[in-house]
N, C-alpha and C positions, 0 to 999 in steps of 0.2 A: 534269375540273375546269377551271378557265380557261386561259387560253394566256398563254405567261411569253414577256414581253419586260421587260427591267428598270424600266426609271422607267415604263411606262404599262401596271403590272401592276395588273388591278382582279377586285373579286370576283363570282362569276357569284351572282345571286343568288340563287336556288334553293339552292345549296351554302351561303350564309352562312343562308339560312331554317332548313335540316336541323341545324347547327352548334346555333345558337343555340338551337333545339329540345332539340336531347339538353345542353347545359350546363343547361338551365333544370330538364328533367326531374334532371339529376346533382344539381343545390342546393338543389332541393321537398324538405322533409321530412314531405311529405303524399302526395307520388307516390306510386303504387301502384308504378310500375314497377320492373323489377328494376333496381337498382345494378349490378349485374356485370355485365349486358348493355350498360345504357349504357356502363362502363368500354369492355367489347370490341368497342363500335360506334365510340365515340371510339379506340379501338385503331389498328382498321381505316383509319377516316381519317389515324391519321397517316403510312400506305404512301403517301401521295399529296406529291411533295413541293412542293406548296404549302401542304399544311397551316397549316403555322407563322405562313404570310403573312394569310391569313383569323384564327386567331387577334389575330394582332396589329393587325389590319384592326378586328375587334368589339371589341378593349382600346380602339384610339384613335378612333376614329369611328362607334360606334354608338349614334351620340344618344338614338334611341328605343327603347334599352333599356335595361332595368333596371340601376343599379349593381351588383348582386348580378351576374350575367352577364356584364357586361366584366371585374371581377375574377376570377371564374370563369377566363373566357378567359383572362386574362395570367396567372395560377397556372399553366396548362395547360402555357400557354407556356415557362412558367420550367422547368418540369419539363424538358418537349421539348427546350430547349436543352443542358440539362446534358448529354443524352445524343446529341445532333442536329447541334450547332452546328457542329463543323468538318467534319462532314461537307455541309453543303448546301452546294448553289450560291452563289457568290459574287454571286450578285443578288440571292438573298433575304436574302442576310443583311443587306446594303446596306435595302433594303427594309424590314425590321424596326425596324434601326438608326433610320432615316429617320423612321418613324411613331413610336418611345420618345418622340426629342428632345424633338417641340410639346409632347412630354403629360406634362414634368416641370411645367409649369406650370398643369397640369388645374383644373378649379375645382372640383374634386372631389379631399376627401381621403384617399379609400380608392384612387381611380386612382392619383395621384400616390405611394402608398408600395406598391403594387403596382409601378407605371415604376421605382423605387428600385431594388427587388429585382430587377427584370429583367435593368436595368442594368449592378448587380453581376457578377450572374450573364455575363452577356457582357465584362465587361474581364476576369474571372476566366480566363475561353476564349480570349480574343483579344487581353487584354493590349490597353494605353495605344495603341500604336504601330497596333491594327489598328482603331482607330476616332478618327482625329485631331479630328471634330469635336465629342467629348464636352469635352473640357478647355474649349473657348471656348465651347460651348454650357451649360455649366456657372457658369462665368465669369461669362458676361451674362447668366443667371438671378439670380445670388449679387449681381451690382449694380445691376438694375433697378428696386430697391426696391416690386416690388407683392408683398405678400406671399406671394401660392399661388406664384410663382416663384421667390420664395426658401429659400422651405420644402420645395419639390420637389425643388429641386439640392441644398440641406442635408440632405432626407433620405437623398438617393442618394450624396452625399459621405460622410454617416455611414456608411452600408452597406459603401460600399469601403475605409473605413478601419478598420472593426469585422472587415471579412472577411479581406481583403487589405490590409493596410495598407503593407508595402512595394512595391507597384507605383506608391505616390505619391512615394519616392523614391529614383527608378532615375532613369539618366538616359536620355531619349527623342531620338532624331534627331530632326535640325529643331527641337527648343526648345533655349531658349540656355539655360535653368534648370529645374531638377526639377519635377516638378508641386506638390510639397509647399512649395515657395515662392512659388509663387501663391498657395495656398491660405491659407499660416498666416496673413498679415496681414487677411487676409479673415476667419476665424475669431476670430482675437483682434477686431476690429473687433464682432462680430454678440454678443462676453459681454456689449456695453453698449446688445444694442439692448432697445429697448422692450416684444420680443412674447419671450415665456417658451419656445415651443417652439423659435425659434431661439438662443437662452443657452442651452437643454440640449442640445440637437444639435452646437453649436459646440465646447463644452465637452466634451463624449463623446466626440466626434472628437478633439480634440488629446488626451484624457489615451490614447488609443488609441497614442502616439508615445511616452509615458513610458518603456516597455520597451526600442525599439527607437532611441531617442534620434537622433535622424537629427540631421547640423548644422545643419538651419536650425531645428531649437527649441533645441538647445543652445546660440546662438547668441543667439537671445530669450529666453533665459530670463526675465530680468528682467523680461521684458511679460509674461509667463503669466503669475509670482507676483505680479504686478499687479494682474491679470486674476484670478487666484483671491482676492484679500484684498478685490476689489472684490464679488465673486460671493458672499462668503464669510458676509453676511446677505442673502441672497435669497430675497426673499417663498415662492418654490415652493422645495418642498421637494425635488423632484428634485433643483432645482440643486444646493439644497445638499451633496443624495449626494454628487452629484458631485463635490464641490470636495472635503470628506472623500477619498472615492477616491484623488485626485489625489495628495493630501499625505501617501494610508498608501503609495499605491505610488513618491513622491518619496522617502518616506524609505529604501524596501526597496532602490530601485533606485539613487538616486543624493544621500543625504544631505549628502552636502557643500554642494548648491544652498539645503537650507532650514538649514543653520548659524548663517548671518548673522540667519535673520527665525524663528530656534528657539523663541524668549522668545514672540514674538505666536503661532506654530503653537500651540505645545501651552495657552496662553491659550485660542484659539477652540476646541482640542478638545476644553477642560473645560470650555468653554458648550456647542458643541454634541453633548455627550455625553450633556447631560440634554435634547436636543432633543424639543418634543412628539411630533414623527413619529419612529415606532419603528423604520424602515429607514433615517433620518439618524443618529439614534444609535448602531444598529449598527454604522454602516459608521464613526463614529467614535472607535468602541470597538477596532475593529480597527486603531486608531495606535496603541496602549502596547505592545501585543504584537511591533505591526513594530520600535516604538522599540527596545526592547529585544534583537533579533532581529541590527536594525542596527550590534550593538558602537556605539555611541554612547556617551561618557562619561556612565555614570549620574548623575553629579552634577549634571548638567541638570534632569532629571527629581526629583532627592531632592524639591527644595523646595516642588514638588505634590503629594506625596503625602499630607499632611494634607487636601487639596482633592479629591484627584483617587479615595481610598478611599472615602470616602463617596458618591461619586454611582456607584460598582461598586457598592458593596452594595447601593444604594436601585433601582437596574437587575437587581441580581439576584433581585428579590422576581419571585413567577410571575404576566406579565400577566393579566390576567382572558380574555381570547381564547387563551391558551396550548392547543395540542392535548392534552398533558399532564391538564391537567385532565379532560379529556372521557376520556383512558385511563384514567384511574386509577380511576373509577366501575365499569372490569369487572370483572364478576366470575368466579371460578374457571370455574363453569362452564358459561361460552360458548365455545361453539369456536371457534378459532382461523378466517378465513379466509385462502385459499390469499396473498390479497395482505398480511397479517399477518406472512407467514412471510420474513424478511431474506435475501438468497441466504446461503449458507456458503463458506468458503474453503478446504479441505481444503490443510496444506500436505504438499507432497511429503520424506518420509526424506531425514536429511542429512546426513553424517557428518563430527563435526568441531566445531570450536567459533566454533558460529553468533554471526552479526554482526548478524540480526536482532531487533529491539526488537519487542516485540508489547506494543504501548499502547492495547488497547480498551477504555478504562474507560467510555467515554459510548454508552451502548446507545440512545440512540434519538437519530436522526444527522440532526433537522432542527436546523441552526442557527439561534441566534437571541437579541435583546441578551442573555439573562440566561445563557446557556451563552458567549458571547462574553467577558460580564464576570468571569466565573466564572474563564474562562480566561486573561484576563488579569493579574487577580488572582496567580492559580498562576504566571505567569511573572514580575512584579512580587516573590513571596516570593522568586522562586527568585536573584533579581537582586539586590534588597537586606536578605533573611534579616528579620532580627528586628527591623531598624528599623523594618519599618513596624506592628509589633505596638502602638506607643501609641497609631498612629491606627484600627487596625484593633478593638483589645479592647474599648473600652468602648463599641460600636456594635454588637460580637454580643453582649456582655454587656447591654446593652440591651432588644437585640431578642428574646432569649432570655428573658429574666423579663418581656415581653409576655403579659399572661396574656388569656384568651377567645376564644371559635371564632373571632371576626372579626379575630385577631392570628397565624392559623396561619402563612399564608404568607409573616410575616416570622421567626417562629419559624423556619422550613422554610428561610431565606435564610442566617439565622444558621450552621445546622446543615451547607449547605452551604460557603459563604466560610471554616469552620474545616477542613473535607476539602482547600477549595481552596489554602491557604496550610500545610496539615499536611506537605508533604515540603520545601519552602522556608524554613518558620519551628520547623523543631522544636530549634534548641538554643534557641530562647524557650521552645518549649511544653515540651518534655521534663521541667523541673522541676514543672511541673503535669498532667502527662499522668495520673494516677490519679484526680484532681476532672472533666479531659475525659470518661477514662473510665468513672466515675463517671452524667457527669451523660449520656450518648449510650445508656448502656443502657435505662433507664427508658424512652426516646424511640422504641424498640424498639417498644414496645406503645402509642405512641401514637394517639389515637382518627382522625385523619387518617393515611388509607394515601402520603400523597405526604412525610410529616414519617420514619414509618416506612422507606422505600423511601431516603428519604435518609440516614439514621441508618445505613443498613446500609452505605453506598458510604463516609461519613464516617469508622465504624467501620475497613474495610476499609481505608481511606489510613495510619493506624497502626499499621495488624497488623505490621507488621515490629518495631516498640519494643514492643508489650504483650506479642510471642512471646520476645522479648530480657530481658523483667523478669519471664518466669515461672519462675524460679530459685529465689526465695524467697517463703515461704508465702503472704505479700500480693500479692504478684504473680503469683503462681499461681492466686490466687481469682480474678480480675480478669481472667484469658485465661476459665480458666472459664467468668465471668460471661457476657464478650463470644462465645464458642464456644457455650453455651447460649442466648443469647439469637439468635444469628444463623439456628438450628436450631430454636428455635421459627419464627421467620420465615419460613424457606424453608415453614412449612406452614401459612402467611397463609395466606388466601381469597382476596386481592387478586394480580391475574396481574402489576403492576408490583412492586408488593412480593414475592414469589416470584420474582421476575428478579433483583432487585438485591441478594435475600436472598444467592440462589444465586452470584451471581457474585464477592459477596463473601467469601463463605465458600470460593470455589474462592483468593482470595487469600489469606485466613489459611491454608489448605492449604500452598501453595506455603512461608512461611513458617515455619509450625510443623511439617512432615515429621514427626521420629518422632514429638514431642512427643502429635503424635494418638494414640497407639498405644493409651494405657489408657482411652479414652474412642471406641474404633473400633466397640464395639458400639451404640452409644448413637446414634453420628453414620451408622452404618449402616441403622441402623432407619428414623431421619428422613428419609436419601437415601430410600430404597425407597417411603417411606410418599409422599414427592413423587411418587415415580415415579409410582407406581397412579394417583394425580390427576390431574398435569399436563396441560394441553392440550398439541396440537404442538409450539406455539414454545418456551416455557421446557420442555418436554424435554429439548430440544438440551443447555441449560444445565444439566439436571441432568446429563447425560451425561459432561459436560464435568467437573462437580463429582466423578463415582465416579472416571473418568479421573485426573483430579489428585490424589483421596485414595491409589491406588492408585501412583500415580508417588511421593508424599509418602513411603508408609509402606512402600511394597516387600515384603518379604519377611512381615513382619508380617501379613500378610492370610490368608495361606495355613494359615489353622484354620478347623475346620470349623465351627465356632460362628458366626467371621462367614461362612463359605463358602453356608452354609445360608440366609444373611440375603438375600446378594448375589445369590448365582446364579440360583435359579430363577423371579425375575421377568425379569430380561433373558435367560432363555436363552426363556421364555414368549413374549417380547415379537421376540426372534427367529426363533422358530417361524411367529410372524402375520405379517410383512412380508414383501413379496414380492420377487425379486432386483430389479425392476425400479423399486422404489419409495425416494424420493432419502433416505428417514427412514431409510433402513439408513444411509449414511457415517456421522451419530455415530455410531451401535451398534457400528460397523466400528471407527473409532476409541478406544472406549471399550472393545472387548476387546482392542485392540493395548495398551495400558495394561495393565492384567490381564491377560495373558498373560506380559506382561517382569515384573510384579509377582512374579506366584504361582510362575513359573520352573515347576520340573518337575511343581508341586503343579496345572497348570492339564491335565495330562495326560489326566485322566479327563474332558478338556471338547473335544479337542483335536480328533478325529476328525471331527466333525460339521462342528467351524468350519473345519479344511480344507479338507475336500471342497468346501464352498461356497462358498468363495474359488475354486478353482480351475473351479465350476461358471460363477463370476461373468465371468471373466476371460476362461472361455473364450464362453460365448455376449457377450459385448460384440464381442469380436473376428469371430464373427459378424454383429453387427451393423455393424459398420461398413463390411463391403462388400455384405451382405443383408441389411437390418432384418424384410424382411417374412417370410422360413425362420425367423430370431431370434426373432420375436415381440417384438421390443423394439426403442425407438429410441437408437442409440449413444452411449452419454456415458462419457469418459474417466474422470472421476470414479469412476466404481465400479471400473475394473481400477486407478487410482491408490491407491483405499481398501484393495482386498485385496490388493496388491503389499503395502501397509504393514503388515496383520497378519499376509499370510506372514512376514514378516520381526522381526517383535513372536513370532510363534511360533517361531521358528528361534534368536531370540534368548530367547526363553524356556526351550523346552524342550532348546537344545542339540540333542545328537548323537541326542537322545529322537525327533524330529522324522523322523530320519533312514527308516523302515519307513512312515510317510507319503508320503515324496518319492519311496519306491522303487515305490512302487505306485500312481503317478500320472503324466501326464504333465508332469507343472511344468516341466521340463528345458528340453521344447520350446515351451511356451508362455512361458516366460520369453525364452526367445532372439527370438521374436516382437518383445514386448513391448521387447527392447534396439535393437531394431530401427525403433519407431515414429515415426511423425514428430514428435508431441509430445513436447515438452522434459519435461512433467513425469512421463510413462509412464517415459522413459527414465530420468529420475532415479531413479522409485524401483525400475524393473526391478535399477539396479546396484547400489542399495543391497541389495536382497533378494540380487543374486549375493553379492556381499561377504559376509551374514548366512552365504549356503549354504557360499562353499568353506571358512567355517570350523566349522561342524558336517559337512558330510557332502559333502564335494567327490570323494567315488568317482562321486556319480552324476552330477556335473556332465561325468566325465570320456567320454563318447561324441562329445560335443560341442565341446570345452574350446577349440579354435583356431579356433570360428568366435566363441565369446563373447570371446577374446582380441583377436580382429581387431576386432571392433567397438569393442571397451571400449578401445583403443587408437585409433583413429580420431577417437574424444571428444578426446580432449586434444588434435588437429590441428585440431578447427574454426576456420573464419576468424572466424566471431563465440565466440572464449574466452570473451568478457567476459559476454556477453549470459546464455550458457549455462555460465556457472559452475559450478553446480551439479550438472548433470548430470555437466562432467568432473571435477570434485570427488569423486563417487560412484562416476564409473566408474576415478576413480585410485587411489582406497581399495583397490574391489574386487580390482583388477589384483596389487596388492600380498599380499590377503591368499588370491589363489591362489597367487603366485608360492614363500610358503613352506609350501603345500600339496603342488603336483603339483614343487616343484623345479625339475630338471633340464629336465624339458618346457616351461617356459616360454621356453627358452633363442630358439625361433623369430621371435619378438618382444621381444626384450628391447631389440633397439639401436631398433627403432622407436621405443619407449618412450620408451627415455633419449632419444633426439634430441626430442622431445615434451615432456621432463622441465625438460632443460638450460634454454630460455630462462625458461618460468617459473619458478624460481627464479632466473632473472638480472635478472628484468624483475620480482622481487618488490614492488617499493614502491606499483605501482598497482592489486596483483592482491588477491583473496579471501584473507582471511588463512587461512583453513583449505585452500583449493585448495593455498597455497604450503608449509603442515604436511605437507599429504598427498603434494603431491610429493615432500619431501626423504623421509617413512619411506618413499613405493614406491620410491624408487631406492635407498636402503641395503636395502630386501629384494631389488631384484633382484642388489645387487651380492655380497648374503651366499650368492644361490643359484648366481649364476653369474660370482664373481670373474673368471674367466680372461676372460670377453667384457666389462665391465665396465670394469676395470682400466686399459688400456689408453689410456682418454681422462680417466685421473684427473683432468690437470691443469688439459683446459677448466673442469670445476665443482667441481674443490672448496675454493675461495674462496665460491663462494655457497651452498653446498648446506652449508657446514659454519656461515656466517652462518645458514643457515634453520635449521638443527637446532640452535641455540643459542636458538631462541623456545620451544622445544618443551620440554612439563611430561615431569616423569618419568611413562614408562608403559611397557606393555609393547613397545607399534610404537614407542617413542623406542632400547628395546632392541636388538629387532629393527636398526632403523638402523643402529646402532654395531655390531653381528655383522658387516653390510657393508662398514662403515669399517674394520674390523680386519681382514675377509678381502680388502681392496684394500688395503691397506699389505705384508698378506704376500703378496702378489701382483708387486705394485709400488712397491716405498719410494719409488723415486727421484720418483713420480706427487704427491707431497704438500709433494715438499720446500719448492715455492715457496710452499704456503700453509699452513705451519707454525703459525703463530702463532692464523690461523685455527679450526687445531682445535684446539689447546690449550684454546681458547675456547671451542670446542664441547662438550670433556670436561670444562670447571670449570662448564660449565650443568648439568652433574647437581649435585641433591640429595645423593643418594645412588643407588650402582649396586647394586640389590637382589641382582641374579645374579653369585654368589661367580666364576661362570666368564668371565664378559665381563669382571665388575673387574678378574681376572687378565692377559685380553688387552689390557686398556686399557695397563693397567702394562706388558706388555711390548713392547706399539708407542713408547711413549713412552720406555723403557730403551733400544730399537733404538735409536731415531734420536740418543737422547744419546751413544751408541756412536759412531754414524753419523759424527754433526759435531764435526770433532776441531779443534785449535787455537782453542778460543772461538767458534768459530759455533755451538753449544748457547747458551751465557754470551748470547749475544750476543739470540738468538730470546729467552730470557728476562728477557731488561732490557727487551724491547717492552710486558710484559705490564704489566696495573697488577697493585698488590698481593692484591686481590681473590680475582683470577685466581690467581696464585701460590702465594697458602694454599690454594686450591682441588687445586690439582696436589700441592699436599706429602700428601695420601694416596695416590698413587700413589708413591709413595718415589722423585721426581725431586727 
């Protein structure tokens, strides 16, 4: 290719003919040629390292060609550099650099926001400092006033402040001031100039600073909020996003600035909330929700809301373009396409009392005003309850006795905004909750599937007070009504209606537990009958619905009347899918549920689901170092799935399980699996140990000190935090070998504890349940092996007797205190100094169910009154409150 000398580097021309050649043929989409060949003839050129230079040679000066082709080029480029740039020559780069400058001012405006992104992409690599002539090439673009040069340097300033935004305010050698103080006054300047794409570029740019607040806008503020009230009716609606934007992320980020000018903010955001452009209203529909979010004294806001509820509702009607619409016309049955189908999240076994919120009530997750207003709405009840019920009732009471087809969709707004204010406003509603429910059922069978589909999610916002009033006879009718009506629905025709049916009825589940039980054959029938139907997607959600009825009603399932109903479409449906196919996790899932249900009753099912959990497990794990022997491509997910109904079955069948495990390898593919580099295998790898060593920990025992070593190792990670969970699981399990094999554990025990100690010292910032499970494994190990134990009482039991004072009565709360009592009789003198502390820890029981620890309790506490003679007994018991004290007088102190 050419000969490189730096500034009299030029293009041989024959190599820029070839170039230009293969880009034109890459951007024909009439070419016959093959694409992949041009890729890898463009490949090939870029061994050559002038390449880049030619590139950026056809970006800036190839007059006689096509626009389409110099962008071409500078894309190519961009790309090249990402992966190029510090490695070339320090000429070429110079040289690249060189030819960007001219052509931020190109007279062409696909060049010029091509050079943008170049650009970026280069301070990205090389930082402020490795290109000193951008900043004053920039500069004198932003004040020459002809516009393709000010709109070049504006688009490439946006780009760096949208990408990189603090590289503009670092401080640089050789300038006296940051780059971001050149720029702001320049930016404030261009909200008032006259051409619209420089007002939205200027404006984009600064609110890009809101987050990261640097002083020199902290320091203008007062010109921004200037600068936005002036913006603030701007003919283009961009701007006006914009200046919305600004003022949801003022208030999220630093409320105190819009305080003083509060009264005008939330003024222009209930003009432009009903803006005619439906992405300016959105975005200032999302200020009530931030408001609110912000701790802000409500009473700001009270006095709008006679103003401000109304134009929610009249937002929450479904625009005429809503994709919704266009769903709701499918019918049952169309198939599902594969891009229909939402990923799934499988979560991994967790032991302990979870900190996670699982809030997916809105199943189809494009946002937009009327799911915004909806939502705000619901954060508005939740902030001022019932007050805003005057403004709110006689507007769905309204909209609701709208009668005729062409009134549906405000009927359907109605139905929602009463779901949406239903857990915020219900000591309003609750005296009329029977007329709600009343009037929502009929709505059921309405002749619109979108009024339907709503009716069912609306219903389902209350199931928790209609499962609370079925007590007496009227209120028994009325769940009833609602449980029958939700059970026709789920076997609509309509696939949206079947979704919303299904997921609301998996929420009255959750609520009414046994209360289902005399009505199990009824709702079992209906589940199945979806089954047979359903396309792919709402399967899942049926799955999901057997799952929870079975988590609801427990043990109750386990007759053969419903067993007959249930089982042999999904063992059918079992039989058809392949291990490799992603539609087994629910089914995986849905017999981990029914398995812990039916307990020993799921025995006559168990053999088959075994084996192919362990069939699953084991070819994954082939797959991930040979997919092509596997016949399969590797995805965690399925040894994640059946790690969880191993342990659904272990936890089902108990010691039942145990002539499965023996005649399997599980042992050793388990120890695999504790070993992976995924966080979530590992989770539930120890969740499943945990399950085994308490049914059948003989067979664990071949192996026992290398799954000790590992599951001990967890609690040393340097990211604890990250991986929670896993040491969470692997501390449980630790513990419920340790009063398993005993004495054996004795090899790792101080490991343990030195692993144990900080977290419960370091309690206040850790997983609540990591720090539960620490304190029962270290009073299991201290009950198995006192004598090693003992010895370091008196580092933790100040905090270890704090933590087991969080802890409900259970059996591992027992278990603990065995510990505690076989380290006192080990070593009195270990506790003396945090005496007070356990006291505290023994009046957190309820009640000690086991006649034989109550005993030992009483007679650690007898010791030590022995113990402390002249009034230092008296004395440990004036610390305590009275609480406390009543609590100890059953132990006859």
């Amino acid at each position: 290719m050419a000969t490189t000398g730096s500034a009299s580097w030029q293009p041989q021309e024959e190599g820029l003919k070839e170039i230009c050649g293969l880009l034109e043929q890459q951007i024909s989409p009439s070419s016959s040629a093959d694409k992949s060949q041009i890729c890898q003839q463009l490949q090939h050129y870029s061994q050559f390292p002038d390449f880049n230079n030619y590139l950026a040679f056809i970006l800036a000066r190839a007059e006689g060609k096509s626009i389409e082709i110099r962008q071409a080029a500078g894309l190519l480029l961009k790309n090249n550099l990402r992966t190029a740039y510090k490695l070339m020559a320090p000429a070429h780069q110079q040289y690249i650099k060189s030819e960007l400058l001219p052509c931020l001012g190109a007279a062409d405006k696909h060049i010029r926001s091509t050079v943008g992104t170049i650009v970026t992409v280069v301070v990205q690599l090389g930082g402020i400092l490795g290109w000193p002539e951008l900043l004053q090439a920039l500069v004198n673009c932003l004040d020459s006033n002809d516009l393709n040069h000010m709109e070049g340097a504006m688009d490439a300033l946006s780009k760096i402040c949208e990408d990189i935004p603090q590289v503009l305010d670092t401080d640089v050698p050789g300038l006296a001031e940051r780059p971001i103080n050149i720029f702001l006054p320049r930016l404030f300047q261009f909200f008032q100039s006259p051409h619209p794409s420089l007002r939205k570029l200027s404006l984009g740019s600064v609110n890009q600073y809101i987050m990261l607040m640097p002083s020199a806008l902290y320091a203008s503020m007062d010109q921004y909020l200037q600068g936005l009230f002036v913006l603030a009716n701007d003919p283009v609606a961009e701007v006006r996003k914009l200046v919305c934007a600004a003022f949801v992320q003022l208030i999220e980020v630093r409320p105190s600035f819009l305080e003083p000018h509060l009264k005008n903010v939330i003024e222009y955001m209930l003009q432009v909330n009903k803006d005619s452009d439906d992405e300016v209203a959105l975005e200032a529909c999302e200020f009530w929700s931030a408001y609110c979010d912000a701790q802000l004294p409500s009473e700001n806001l009270r006095e709008y809301l006679p103003r401000l509820i109304p134009i929610l509702l009249s937002n929450m009607v479904y625009a005429d373009d809503d994709e919704s619409l266009v769903d709701a016309e499918e019918d049952e049955s169309l198939p599902d396409r594969d891009q229909d189908l939402k990923p799934r999240f499988h979560t991994s076994r967790f032991h302990g009392s979870d900190d996670a919120e699982d809030d997916d009530d809105d199943t189809f997750n494009i946002w937009n005003l009327r799911k915004c207003s909806a939502a705000a709405l619901d954060v508005l009840s939740n902030v001022f309850g019932d007050e805003i019920l005057p403004s709110l009732m006689p507007i769905i009471q309204a909209k609701l006795s709208a009668s005729g087809d062409e009134a549906w969709k405000d009927r359907e707004a109605a139905v929602l905004a009463l779901g949406a204010v239903g857990e915020g406003c219900i000591n309003g509603l609750y005296p009329h909750l029977s007329e709600i429910v009343a009037f929502l059922i009929p709505l059921l069978d309405d002749k619109f599937p979108l009024i339907r589909s709503i009716s069912c999610w609306t219903l389902s916002r209350f199931s928790k007070y209609i499962v609370q009033d079925s007590g007496h006879q009227k209120g028994y009718e009325q769940f009833d009504a609602a449980l029958m009506g939700l059970l026709r629905r789920i076997l609509d025709t309509n696939k949206r209606v079947q979704e919303a049916a299904c997921s609301a009825f998996a929420t009255l589940e959750e609520e009414a537990a046994e209360e289902l039980a005399p009505r199990l054959e009824i709702i079992l029938q209906h589940l199945m009958c979806a089954f047979g139907k359903y396309q792919r997607r709402n399967l899942r959600i049926v799955y999901d619905a057997i799952g929870t009825l079975a988590d609801a009603v427990g043990g109750e399932l386990n007759q053969p009347v419903y067993l007959e109903i249930l089982m042999p479409p999904l063992i059918a449906k079992w039989q058809q899918i392949s291990n490799s196919d992603k539609d087994l996790f629910p089914l995986l899932e849905c017999f981990t549920s029914i398995a812990q249900a039916l307990g020993t009753g799921f025995s006559q099912f168990a053999q088959p689901v075994f084996q192919r959990c362990i069939n699953i497990i084991q070819t994954q794990q082939l797959a991930k170092v040979d997919p092509v022997s596997a016949g399969v491509q590797y995805d965690k997910e399925f040894i994640v799935c059946s790690l969880d109904l191993l342990s659904g079955l272990a936890e089902g069948l108990g010691s039942g399980i145990e002539s499965l495990v023996s005649q399997s390898n599980l042992r050793d593919l388990l120890l695999q699996c504790c070993m992976d580099d995924a966080s979530d295998v590992r989770q539930s790898a120890f969740a499943l140990l945990g399950d085994l060593a308490r049914v059948c920990s003989v067979h664990l025992h071949p192996r026992l000190s290398e799954f000790l070593d590992i599951a001990a190792k967890q609690l040393n990670a340097p990211k604890l935090k990250e991986m929670v969970s896993v040491a969470n699981n692997a501390c449980w399990a630790i513990g419920e070998l340790a009063i398993k094999v005993r004495q054996e554990i004795s090899p790792i025990v101080m490991t343990v504890i030195s692993c144990l100690v900080p977290i419960l010292q370091h309690a206040e910032g850790l997983n609540k349940s990591l720090v539960e499970n620490s304190a029962i494994t270290l009073g299991r190990l201290a009950w198995v092996c006192p004598e090693l134990v003992s010895p370091h009482m008196e580092h933790f039991m100040q905090s270890w007797c704090i933590s087991l004072s969080t802890i409900r009565d259970d059996i591992e709360k027992e278990d603990a205190f065995r510990g505690l009592c076989a380290m006192v009789r080990a070593n009195p003198s270990g506790a003396l100094s945090s005496l007070v502390f356990m006291c505290k820890a023994i009046a957190s029981w309820h009640e000690i169910r086991s006649e034989e620890l109550h005993n030992d309790v009483c007679q650690v506490l007898h010791g030590y009154k022995q113990m402390l003679r002249n009034g230092a007994w008296d004395q440990c018991m004036s610390a305590l409150e009275p609480p406390v004290k009543d609590k100890l007088s059953k132990y006859q102190v």
